[in-house]
VOBA-1610 file (N, C-alpha, C; in pm, whole numbers, padded with zeros to 5 digits, always signed):
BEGIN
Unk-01440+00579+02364Unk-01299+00608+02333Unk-01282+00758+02311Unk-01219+00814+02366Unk-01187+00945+02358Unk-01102+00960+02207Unk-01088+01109+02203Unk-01046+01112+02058Unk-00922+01114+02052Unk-00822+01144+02189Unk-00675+01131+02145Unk-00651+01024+02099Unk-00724+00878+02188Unk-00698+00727+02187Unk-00748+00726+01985Unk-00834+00765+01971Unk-00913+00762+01800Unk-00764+00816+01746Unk-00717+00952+01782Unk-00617+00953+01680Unk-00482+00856+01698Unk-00453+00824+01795Unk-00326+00745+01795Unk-00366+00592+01769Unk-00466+00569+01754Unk-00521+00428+01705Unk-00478+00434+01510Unk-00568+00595+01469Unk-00535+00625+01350Unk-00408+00628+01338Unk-00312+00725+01373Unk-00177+00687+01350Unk-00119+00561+01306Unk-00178+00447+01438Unk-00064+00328+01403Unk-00146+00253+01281Unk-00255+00314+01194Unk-00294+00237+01081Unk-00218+00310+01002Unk-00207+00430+00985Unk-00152+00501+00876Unk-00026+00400+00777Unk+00057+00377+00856Unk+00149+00338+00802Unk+00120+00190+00690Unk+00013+00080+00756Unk-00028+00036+00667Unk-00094+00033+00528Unk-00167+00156+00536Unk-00239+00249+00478Unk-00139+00286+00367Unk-00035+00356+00425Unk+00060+00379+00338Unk+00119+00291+00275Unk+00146+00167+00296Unk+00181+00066+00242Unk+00132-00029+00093Unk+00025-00007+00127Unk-00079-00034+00036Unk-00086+00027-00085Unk-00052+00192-00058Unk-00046+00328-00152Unk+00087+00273-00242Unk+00189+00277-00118Unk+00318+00197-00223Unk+00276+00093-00368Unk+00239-00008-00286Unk+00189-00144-00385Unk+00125-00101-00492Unk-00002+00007-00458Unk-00081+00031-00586Unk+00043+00133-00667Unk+00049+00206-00633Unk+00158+00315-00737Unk+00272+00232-00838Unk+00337+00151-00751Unk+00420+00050-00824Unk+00359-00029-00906Unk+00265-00092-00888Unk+00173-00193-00979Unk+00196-00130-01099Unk+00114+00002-01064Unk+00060+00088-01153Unk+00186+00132-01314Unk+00298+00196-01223Unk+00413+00213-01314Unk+00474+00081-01392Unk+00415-00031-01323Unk+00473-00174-01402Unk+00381-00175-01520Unk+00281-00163-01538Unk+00165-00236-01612Unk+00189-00103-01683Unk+00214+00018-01667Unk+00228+00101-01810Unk+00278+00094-01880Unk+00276+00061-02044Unk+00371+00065-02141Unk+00478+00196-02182Unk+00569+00121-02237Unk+00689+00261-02225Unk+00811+00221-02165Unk+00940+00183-02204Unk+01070+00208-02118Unk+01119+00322-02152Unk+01139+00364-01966Unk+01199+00532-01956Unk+01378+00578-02056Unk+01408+00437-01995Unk+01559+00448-02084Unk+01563+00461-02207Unk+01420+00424-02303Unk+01440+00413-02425Unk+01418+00513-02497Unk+01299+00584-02412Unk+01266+00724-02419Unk+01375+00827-02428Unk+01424+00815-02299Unk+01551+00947-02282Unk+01642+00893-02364Unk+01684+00824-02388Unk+01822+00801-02459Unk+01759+00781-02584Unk+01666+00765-02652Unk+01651+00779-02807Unk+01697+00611-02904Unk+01678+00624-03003Unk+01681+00482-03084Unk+01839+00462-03087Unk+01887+00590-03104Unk+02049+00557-03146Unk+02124+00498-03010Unk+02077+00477-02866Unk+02171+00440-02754Unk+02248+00350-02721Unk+02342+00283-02736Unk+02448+00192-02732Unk+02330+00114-02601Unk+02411-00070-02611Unk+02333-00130-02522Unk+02393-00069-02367Unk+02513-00042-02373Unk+02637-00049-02287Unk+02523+00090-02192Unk+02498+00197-02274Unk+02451+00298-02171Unk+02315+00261-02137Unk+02250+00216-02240Unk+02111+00135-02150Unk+02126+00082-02046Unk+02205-00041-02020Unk+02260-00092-01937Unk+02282-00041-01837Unk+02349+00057-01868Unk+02410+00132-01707Unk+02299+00196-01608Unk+02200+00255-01717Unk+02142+00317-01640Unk+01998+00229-01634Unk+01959+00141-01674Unk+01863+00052-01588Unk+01904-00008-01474Unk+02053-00019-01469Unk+02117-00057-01312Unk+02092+00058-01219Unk+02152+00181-01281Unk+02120+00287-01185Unk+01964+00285-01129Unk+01877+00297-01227Unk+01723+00298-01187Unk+01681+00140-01091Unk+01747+00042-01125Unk+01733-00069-01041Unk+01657-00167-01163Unk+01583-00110-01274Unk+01508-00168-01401Unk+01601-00304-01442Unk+01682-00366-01369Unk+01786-00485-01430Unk+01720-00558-01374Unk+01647-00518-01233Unk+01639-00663-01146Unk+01478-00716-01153Unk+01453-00784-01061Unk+01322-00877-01047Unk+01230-00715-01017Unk+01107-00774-01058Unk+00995-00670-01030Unk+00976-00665-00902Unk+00980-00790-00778Unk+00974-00767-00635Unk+01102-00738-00606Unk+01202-00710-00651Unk+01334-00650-00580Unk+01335-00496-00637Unk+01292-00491-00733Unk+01264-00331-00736Unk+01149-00310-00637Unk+01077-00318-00609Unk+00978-00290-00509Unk+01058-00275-00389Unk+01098-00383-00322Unk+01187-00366-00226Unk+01326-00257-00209Unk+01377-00246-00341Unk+01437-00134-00319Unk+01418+00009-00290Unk+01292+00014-00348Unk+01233+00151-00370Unk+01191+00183-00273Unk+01096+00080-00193Unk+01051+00126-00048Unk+01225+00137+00043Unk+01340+00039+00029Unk+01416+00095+00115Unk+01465+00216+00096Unk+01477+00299-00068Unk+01530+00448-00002Unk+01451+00518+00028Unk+01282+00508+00012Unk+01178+00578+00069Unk+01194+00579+00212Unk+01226+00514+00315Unk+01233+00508+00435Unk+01332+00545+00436Unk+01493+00599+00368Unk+01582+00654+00424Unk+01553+00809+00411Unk+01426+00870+00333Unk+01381+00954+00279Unk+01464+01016+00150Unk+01423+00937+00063Unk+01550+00916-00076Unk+01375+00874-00176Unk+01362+00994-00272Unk+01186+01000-00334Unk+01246+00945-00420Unk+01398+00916-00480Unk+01464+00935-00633Unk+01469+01025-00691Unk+01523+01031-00800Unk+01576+01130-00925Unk+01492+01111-01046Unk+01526+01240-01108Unk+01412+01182-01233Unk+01553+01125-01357Unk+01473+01046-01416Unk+01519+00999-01553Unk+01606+01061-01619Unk+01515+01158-01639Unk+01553+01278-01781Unk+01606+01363-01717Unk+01627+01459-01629Unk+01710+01560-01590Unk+01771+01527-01455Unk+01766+01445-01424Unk+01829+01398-01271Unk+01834+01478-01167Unk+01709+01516-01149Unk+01683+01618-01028Unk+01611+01533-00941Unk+01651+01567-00823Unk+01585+01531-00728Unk+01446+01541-00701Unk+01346+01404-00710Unk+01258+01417-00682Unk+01196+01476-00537Unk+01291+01481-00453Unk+01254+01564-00279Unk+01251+01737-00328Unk+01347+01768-00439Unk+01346+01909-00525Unk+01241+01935-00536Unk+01165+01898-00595Unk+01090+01918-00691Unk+00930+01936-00595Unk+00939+01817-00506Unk+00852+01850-00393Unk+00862+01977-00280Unk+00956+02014-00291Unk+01020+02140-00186Unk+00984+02273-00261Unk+01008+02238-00410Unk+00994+02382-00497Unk+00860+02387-00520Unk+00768+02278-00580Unk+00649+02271-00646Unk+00495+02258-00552Unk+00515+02181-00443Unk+00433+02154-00385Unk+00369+02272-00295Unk+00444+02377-00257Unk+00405+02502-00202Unk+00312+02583-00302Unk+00383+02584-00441Unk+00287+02628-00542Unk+00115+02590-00525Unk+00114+02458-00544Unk+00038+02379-00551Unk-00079+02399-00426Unk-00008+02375-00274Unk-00086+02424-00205Unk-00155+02596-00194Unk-00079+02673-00194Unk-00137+02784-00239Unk-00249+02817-00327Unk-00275+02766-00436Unk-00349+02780-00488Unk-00449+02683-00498Unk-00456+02558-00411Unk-00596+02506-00335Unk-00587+02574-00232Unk-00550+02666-00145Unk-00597+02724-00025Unk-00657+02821-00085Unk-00606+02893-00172Unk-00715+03024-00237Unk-00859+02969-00271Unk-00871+02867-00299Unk-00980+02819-00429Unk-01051+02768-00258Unk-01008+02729-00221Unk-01100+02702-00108Unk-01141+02811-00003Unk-01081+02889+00038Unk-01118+03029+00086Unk-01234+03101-00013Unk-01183+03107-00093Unk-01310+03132-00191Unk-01441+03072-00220Unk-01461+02931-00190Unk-01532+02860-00221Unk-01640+02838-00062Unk-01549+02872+00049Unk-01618+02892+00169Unk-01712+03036+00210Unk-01590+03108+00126Unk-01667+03295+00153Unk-01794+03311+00055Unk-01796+03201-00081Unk-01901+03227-00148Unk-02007+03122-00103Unk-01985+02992-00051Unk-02103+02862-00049Unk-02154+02897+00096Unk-02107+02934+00167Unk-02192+02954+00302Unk-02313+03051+00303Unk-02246+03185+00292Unk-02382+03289+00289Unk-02468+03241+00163Unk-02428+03198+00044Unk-02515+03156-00055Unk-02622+03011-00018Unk-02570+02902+00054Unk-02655+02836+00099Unk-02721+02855+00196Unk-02684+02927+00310Unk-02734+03000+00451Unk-02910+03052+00363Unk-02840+03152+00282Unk-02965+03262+00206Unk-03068+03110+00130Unk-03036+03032+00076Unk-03074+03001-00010Unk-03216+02906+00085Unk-03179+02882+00177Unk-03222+02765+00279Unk-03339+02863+00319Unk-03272+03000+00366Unk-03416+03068+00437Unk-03512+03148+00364Unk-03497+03138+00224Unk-03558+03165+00134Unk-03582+03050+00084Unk-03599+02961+00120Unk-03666+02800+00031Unk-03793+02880-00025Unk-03780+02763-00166Unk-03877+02795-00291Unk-03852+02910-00320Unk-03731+03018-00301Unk-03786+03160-00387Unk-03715+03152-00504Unk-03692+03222-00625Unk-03640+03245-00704Unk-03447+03230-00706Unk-03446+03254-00607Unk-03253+03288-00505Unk-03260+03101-00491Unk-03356+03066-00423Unk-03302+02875-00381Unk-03308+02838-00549Unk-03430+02858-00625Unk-03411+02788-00730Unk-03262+02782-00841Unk-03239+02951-00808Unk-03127+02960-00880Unk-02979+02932-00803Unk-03010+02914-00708Unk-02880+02817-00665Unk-02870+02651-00696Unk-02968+02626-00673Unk-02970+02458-00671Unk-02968+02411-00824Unk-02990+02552-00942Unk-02928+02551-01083Unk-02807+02543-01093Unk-02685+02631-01052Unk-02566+02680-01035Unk-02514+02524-00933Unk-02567+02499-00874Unk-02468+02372-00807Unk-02493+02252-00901Unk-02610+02214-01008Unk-02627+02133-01042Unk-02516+02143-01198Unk-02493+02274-01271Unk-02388+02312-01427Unk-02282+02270-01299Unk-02266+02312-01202Unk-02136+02349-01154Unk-02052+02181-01081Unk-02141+02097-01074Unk-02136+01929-01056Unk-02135+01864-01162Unk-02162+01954-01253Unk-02135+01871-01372Unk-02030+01876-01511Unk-02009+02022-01478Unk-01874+02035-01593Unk-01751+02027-01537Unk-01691+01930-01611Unk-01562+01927-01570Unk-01449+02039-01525Unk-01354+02049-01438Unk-01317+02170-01432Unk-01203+02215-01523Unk-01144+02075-01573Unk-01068+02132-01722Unk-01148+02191-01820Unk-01326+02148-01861Unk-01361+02216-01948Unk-01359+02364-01930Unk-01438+02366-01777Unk-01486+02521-01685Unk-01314+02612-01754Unk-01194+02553-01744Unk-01065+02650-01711Unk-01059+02692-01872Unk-01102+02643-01962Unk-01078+02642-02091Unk-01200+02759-02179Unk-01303+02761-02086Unk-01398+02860-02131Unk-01378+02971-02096Unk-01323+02965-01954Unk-01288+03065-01875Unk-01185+03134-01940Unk-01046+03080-02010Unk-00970+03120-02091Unk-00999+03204-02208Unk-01093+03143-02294Unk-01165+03178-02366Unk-01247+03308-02399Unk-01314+03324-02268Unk-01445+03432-02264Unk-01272+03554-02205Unk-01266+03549-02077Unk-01176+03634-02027Unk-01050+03700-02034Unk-00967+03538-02059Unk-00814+03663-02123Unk-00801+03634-02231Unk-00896+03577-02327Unk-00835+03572-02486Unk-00951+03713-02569Unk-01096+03674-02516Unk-01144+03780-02541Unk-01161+03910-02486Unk-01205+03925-02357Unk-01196+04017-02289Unk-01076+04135-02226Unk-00945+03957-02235Unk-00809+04047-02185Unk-00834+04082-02064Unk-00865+04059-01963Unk-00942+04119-01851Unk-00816+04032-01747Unk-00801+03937-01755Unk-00677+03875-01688Unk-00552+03779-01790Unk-00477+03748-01737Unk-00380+03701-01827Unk-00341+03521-01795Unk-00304+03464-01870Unk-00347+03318-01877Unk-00230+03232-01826Unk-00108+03306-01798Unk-00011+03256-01635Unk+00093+03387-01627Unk+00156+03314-01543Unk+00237+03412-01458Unk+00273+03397-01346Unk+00182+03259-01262Unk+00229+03236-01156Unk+00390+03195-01127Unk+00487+03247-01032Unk+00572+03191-01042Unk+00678+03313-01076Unk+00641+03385-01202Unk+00704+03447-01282Unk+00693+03627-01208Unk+00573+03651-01140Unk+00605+03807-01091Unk+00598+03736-00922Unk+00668+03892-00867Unk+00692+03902-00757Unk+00609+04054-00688Unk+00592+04027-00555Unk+00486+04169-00474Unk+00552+04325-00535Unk+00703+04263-00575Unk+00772+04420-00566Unk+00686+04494-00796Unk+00634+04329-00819Unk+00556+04398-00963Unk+00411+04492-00918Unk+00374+04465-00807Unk+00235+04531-00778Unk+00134+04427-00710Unk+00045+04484-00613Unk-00032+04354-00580Unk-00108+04274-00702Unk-00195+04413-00716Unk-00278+04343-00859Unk-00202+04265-00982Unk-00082+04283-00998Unk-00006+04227-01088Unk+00008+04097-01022Unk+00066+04086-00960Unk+00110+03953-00841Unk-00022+03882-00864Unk-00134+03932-00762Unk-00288+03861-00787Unk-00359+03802-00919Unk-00308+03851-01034Unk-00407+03870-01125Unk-00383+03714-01212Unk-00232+03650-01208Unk-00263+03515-01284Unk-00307+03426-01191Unk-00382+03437-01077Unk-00410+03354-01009Unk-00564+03370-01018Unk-00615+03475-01059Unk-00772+03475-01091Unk-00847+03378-01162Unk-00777+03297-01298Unk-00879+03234-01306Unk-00838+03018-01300Unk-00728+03032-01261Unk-00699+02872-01234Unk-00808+02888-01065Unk-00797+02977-00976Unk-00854+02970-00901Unk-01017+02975-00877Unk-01051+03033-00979Unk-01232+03049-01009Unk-01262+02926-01063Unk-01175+02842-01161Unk-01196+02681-01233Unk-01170+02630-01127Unk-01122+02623-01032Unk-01092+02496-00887Unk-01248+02523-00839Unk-01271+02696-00815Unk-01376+02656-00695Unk-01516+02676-00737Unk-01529+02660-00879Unk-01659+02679-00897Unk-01729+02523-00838Unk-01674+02408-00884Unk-01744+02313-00831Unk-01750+02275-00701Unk-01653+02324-00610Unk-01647+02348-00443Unk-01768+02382-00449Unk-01781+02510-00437Unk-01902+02613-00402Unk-01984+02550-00439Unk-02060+02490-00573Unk-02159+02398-00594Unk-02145+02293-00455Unk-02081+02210-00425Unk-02030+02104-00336Unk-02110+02190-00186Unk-02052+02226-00145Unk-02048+02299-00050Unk-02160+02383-00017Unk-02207+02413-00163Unk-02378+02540-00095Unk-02456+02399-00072Unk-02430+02343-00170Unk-02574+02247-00118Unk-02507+02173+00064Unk-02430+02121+00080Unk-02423+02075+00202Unk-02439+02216+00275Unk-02455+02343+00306Unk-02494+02477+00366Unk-02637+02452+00356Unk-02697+02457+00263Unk-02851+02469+00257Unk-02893+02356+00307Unk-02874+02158+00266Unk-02945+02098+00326Unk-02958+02140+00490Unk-02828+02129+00527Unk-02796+02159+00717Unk-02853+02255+00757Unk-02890+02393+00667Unk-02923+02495+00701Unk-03110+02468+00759Unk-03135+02376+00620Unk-03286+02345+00633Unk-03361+02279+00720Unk-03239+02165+00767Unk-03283+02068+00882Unk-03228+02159+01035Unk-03207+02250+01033Unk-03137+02308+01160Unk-03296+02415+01206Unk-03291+02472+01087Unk-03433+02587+01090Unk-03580+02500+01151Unk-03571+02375+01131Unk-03672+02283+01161Unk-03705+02287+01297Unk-03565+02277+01381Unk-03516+02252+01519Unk-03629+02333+01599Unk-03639+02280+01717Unk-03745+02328+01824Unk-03663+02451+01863Unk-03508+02488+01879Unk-03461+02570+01968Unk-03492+02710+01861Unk-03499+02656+01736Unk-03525+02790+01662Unk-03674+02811+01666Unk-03750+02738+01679Unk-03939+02792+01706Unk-03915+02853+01835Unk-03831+02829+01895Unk-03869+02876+02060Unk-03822+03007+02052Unk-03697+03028+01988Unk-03609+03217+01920Unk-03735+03276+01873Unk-03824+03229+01757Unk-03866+03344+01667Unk-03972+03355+01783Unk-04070+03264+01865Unk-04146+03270+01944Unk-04109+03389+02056Unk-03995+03408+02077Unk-03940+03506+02145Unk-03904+03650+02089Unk-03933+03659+01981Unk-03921+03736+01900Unk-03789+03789+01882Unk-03716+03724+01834Unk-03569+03734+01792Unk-03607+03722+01658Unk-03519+03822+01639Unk-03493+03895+01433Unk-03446+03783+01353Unk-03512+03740+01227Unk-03437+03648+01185Unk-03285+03668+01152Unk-03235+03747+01127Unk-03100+03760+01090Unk-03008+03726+01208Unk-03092+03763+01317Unk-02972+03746+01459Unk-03019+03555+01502Unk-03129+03489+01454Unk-03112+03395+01477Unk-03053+03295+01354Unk-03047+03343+01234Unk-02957+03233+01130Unk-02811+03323+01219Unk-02733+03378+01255Unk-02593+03362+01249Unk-02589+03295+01390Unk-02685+03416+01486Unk-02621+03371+01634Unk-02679+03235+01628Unk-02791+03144+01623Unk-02850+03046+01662Unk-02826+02907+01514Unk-02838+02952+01413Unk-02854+02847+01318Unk-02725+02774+01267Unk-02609+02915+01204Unk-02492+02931+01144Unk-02398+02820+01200Unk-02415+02839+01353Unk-02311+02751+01414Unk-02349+02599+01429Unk-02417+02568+01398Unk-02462+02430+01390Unk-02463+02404+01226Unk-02460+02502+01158Unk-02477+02449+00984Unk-02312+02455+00941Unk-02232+02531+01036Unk-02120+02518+01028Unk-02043+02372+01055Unk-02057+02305+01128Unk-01985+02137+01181Unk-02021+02083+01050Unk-02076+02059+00993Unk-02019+01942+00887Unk-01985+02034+00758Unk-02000+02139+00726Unk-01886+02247+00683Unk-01738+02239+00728Unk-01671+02283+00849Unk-01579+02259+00945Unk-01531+02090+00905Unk-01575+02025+00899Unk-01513+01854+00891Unk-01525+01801+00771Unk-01539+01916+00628Unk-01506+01832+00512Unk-01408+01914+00469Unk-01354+02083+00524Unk-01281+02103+00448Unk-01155+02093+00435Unk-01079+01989+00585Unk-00944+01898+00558Unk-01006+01856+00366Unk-01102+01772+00411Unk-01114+01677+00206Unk-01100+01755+00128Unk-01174+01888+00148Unk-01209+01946+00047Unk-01096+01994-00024Unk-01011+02056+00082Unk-00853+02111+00045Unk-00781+01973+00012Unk-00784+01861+00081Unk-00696+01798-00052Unk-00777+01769-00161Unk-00862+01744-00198Unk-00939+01726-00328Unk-00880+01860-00441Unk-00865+01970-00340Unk-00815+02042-00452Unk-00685+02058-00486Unk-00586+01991-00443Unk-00480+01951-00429Unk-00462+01882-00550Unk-00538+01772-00544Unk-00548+01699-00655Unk-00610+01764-00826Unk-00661+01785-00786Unk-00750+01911-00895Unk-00661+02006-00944Unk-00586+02014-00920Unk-00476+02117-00981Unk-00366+02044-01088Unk-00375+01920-01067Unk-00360+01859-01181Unk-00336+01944-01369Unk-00492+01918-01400Unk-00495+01990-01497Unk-00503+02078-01525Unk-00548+02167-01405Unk-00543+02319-01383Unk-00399+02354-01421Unk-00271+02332-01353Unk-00176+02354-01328Unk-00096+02365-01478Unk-00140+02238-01571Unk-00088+02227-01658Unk-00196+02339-01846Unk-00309+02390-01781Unk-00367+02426-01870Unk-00293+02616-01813Unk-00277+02653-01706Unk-00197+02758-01699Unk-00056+02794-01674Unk+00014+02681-01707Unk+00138+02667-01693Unk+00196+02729-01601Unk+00157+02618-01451Unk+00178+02656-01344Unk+00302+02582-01285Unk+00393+02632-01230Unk+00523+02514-01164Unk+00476+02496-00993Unk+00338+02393-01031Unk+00305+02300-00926Unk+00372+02160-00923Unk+00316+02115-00840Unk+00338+01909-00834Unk+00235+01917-00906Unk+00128+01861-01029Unk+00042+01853-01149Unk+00092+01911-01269Unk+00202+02003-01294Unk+00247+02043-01432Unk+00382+01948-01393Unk+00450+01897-01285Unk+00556+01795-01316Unk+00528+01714-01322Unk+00404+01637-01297Unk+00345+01497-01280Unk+00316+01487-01415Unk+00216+01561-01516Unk+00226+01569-01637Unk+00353+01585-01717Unk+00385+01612-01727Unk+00538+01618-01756Unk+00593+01513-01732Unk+00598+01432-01576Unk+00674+01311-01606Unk+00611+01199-01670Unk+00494+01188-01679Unk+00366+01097-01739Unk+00427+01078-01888Unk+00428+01186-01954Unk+00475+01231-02069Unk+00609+01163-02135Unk+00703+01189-02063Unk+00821+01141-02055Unk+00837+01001-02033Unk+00772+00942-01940Unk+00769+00819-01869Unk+00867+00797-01762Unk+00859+00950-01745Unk+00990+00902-01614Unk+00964+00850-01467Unk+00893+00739-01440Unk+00874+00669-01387Unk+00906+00714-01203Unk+01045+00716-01184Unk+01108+00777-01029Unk+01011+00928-01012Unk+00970+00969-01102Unk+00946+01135-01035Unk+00783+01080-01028Unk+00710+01019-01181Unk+00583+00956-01082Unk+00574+00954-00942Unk+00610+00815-00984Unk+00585+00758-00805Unk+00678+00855-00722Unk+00725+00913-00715Unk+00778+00988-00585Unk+00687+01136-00525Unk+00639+01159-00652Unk+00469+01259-00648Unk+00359+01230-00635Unk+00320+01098-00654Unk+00208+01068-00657Unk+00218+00987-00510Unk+00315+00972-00467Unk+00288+00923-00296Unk+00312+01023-00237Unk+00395+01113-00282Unk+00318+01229-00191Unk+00223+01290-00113Unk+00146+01320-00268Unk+00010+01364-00279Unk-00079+01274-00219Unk-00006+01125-00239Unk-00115+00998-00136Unk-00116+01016-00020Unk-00018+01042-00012Unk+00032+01053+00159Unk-00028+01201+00254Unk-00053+01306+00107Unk-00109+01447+00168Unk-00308+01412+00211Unk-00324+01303+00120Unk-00465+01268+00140Unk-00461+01208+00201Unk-00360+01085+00303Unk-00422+01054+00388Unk-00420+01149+00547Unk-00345+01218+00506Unk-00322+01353+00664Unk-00459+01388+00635Unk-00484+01432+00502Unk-00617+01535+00557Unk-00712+01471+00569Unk-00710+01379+00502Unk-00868+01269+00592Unk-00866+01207+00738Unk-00707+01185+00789Unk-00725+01224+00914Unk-00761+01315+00993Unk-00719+01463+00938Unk-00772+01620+01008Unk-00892+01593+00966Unk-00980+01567+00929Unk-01102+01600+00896Unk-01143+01488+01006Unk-01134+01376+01038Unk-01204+01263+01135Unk-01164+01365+01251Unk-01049+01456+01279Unk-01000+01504+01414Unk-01072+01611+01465Unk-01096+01677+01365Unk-01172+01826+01362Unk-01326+01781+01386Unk-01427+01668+01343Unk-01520+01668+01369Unk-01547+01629+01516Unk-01479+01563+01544Unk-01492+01495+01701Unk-01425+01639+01810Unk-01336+01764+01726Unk-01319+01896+01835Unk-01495+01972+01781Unk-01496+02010+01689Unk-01626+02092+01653Unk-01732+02016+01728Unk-01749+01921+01707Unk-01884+01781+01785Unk-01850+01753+01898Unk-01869+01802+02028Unk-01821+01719+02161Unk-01917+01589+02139Unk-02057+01641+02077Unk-02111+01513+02101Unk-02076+01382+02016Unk-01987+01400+01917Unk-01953+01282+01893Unk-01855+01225+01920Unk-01877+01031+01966Unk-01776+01023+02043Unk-01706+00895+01991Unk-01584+00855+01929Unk-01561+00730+01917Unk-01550+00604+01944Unk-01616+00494+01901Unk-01604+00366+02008Unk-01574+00251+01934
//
């Protein structure tokens, strides 16, 4: 099967796929404790305005007719409103979600410019002092959480050091200075990608190690080609393909990851409104973000099945 037929096969699952995402998200908002109306409107609210507005939200009717409703204005592309301030949940995705991506594209640019040459090095120096102390650094860096990582980082740098400042995203513009502009993005972005780069050197070094093995590289050094011109020209590009086909995941993983990031630097992403509506219990802006974001993970786990089968001619779907 060729790969256009692979992706338009994928396509016509998606939508089921998506379907499914619906069911769980809704489940999910049923089984949480909390009414949103009772919340926003407070103890003192007449029944009369409760009333009104659990009709508005649809909260009057059967649990499968709210379901059914919800998916019908989702297909008219209608995310809902929130509860508490009655903004448009499509708003909020238009304003916030650019945030959001931006700063997993940084954290991942970063996390590629540092895990490659660091696992590349680390592989052709097996056993030296450089592999040991990487395969240290990926193992702290797999293991602390990255809300703890953003909170130390806070800590050591702009509370003690002052060296950067603890937000701002949002708040300056290019015409304040680059470095001004750049500088609240320094460390929500170093807490995203420290555990990438852990992630990521080690998949560089294993590939790197099993590639160096290869007969076509005994036959280079046998020829006396420099090692440096055979890890980029000869090794690199083969340790690159399964590099190349995780980082659709990798970028939404950090998508997701910004979560608490977002909300520990008081960032106006999709993760400081999702917290926020969690909080609240405003239920419509949930689910209208969190299928989003479902819906952004299932694109990129498609780009990532698409991209390995362009990088891989040799792999082929069947």
């Amino acid at each position: 099967m060729g790969i256009w037929s692979y992706f338009l096969r994928r396509l016509v699952q998606i939508p089921l796929v998506v379907f499914f995402v619906t069911v769980i998200i809704f489940a999910l908002m049923k089984v949480t404790p909390g009414d949103p109306i009772a919340i926003m409107l407070g103890p003192y609210a007449t029944p009369e305005t409760m009333a009104a507005l659990q009709a508005e939200f649809y909260l009057d009717r059967s649990i499968p007719l709210q379901y059914v409703l919800w998916v019908r204005d989702l297909m008219s592309g209608d995310l809902g409103h929130s509860i508490r301030s009655q903004e448009l949940v499509t708003d909020l995705v238009a304003t916030r979600f650019p945030v959001s991506i931006v700063i997993a594209g940084m954290a991942t640019l970063v996390s590629l410019l540092i895990a490659i040459p660091a696992g590349v090095y680390a592989a052709y120096r097996r056993n030296s002092p450089w592999d040991y102390g990487l395969m240290g650094f990926t193992t702290v860096g797999l293991s602390v959480p990255t809300f703890t990582l953003a909170l130390v980082l806070i800590l050591f740098f702009a509370l003690k050091l002052r060296w950067v400042p603890i937000s701002g995203i949002g708040l300056r513009t290019w015409s304040d200075g680059f470095a001004a502009f750049l500088l609240p993005y320094v460390l929500p972005v170093a807490a995203l990608a420290v555990t990438t780069i852990a992630e990521l050197a080690r998949i560089v070094r294993a590939s790197m190690l099993e590639v160096l093995e290869q007969e076509f590289i005994r036959v280079a050094r046998a020829q006396g080609i420099g090692d440096a011109l055979i890890l980029v020209a000869h090794a690199l590009k083969n340790v690159l393909i399964p590099v190349i086909t995780v980082i659709a995941v990798v970028f939404a993983f950090q998508v997701g990851n910004t979560i608490t990031i977002e909300y520990l630097f008081s960032i106006p992403g999709v993760g400081s409104a999702l917290i926020a509506a969690v909080i609240n219990r405003d239920f419509p802006v949930i689910q209208g973000l969190t299928l989003v974001v479902g819906v952004f993970f299932i694109a990129m786990n498609l780009l990532a099945d698409i991209l390995y089968a362009v990088v891989d001619p040799r792999i082929r779907y069947g």
